[in-house]
C-alpha positions as a Markdown table, in Angstrom:
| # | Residue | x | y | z |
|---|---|---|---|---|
| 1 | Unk | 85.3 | -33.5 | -29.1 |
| 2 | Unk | 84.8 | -30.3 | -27.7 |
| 3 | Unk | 84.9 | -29.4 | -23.7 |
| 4 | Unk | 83.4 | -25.6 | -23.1 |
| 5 | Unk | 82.5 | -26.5 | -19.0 |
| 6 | Unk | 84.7 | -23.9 | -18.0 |
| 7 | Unk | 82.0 | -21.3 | -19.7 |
| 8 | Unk | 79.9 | -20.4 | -16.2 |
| 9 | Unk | 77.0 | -20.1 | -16.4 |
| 10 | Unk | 76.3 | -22.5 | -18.9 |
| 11 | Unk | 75.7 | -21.1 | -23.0 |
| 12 | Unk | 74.3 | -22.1 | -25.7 |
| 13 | Unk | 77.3 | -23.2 | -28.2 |
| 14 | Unk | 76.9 | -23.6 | -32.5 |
| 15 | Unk | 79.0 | -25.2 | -34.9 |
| 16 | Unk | 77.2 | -23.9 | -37.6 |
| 17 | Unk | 76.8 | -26.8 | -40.3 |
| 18 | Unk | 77.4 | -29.4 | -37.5 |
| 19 | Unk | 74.7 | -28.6 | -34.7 |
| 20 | Unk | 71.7 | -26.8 | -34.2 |
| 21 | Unk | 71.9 | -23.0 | -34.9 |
| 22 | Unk | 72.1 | -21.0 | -31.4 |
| 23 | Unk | 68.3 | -19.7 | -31.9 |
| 24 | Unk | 66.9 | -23.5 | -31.8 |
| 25 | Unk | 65.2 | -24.7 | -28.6 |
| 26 | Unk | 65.9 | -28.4 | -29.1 |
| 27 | Unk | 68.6 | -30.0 | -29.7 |
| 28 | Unk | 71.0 | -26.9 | -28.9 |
| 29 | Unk | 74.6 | -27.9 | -27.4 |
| 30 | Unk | 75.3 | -26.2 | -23.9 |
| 31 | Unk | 78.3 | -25.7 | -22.6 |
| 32 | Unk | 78.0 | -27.6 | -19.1 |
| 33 | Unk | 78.4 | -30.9 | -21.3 |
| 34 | Unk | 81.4 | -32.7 | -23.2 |
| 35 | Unk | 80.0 | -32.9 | -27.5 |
| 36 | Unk | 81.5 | -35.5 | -29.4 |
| 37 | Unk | 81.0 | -34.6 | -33.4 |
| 38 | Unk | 82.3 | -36.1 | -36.3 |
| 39 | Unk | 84.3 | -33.2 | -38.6 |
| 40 | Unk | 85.6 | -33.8 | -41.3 |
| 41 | Unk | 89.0 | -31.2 | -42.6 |
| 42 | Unk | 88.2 | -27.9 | -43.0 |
| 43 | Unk | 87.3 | -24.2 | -41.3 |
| 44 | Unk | 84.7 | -24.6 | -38.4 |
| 45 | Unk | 83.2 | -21.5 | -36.5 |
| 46 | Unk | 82.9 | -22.4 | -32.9 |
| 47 | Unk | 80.0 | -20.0 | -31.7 |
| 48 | Unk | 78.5 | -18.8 | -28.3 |
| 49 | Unk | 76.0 | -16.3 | -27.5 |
| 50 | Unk | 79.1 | -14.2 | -25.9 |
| 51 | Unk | 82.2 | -15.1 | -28.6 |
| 52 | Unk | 82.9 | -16.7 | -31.6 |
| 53 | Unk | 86.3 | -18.3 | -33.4 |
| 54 | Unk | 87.3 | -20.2 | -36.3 |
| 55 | Unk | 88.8 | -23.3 | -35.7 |
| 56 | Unk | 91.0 | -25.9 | -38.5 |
| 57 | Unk | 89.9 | -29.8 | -38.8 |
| 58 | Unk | 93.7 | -30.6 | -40.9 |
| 59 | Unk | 93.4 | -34.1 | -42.8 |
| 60 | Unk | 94.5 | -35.8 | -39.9 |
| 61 | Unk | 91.8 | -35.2 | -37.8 |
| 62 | Unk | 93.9 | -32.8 | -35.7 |
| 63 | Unk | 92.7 | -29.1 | -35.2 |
| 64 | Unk | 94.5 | -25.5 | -35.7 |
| 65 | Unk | 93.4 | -22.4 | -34.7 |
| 66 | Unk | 94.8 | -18.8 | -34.4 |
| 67 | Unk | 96.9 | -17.6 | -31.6 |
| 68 | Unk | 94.2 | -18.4 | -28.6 |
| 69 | Unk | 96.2 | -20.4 | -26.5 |
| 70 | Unk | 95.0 | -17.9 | -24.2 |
| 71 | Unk | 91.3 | -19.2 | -24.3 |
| 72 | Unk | 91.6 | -22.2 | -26.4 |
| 73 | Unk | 93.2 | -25.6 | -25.5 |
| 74 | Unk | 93.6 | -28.6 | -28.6 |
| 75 | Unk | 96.1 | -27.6 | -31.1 |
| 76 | Unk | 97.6 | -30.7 | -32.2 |
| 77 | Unk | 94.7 | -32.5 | -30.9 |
| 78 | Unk | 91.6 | -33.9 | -31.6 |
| 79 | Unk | 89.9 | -31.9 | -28.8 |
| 80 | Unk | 88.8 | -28.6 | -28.2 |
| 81 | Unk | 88.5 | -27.0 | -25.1 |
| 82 | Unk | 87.1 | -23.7 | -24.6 |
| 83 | Unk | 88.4 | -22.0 | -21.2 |
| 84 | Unk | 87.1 | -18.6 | -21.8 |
| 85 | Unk | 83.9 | -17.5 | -19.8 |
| 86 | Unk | 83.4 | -13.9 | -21.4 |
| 87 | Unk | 84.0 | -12.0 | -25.0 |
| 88 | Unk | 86.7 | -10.1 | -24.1 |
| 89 | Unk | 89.2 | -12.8 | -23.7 |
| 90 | Unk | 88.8 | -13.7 | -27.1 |
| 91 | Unk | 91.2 | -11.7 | -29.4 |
| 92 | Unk | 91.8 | -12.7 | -33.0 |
């Protein structure tokens, strides 16, 4: 699952591979609404129109990502929940 509703105003988001690429006009995730998607384990790119990260399905199902504890809530978890609202919050 992945939460972004703290992103104000609302973005377009991409998991590119999973969803629709940020460009599309239908079907595009935005952030003022909960996704449920189906990963399987491996590196993901969670992508806005303001910020991108990489983020790790393990083989449990649980995710991993680098130090962004700041801006990103889940580790451990199968949710992800973005909390950042611009770029510059986002330091890899």
């Amino acid at each position: 699952m992945i939460n972004a509703t703290a992103i104000v105003p609302p973005r377009a988001w991409s998991v590119p591979g999973v969803t629709e690429p940020l460009q599309s006009v239908r079907d595009r995730m935005m952030t003022d609404k909960v996704a449920t998607l189906k990963l399987r384990p491996g590196r993901y790119m969670f992508m806005t129109t303001a910020f991108s990260f990489e983020f790790i399905v393990n083989l449990d199902g649980k995710l991993d990502f680098r130090n962004l504890d700041k801006c990103v809530e889940g580790r451990g978890t199968a949710t992800l929940v973005v909390k950042c609202r611009v770029s510059q919050q986002i330091v890899q």
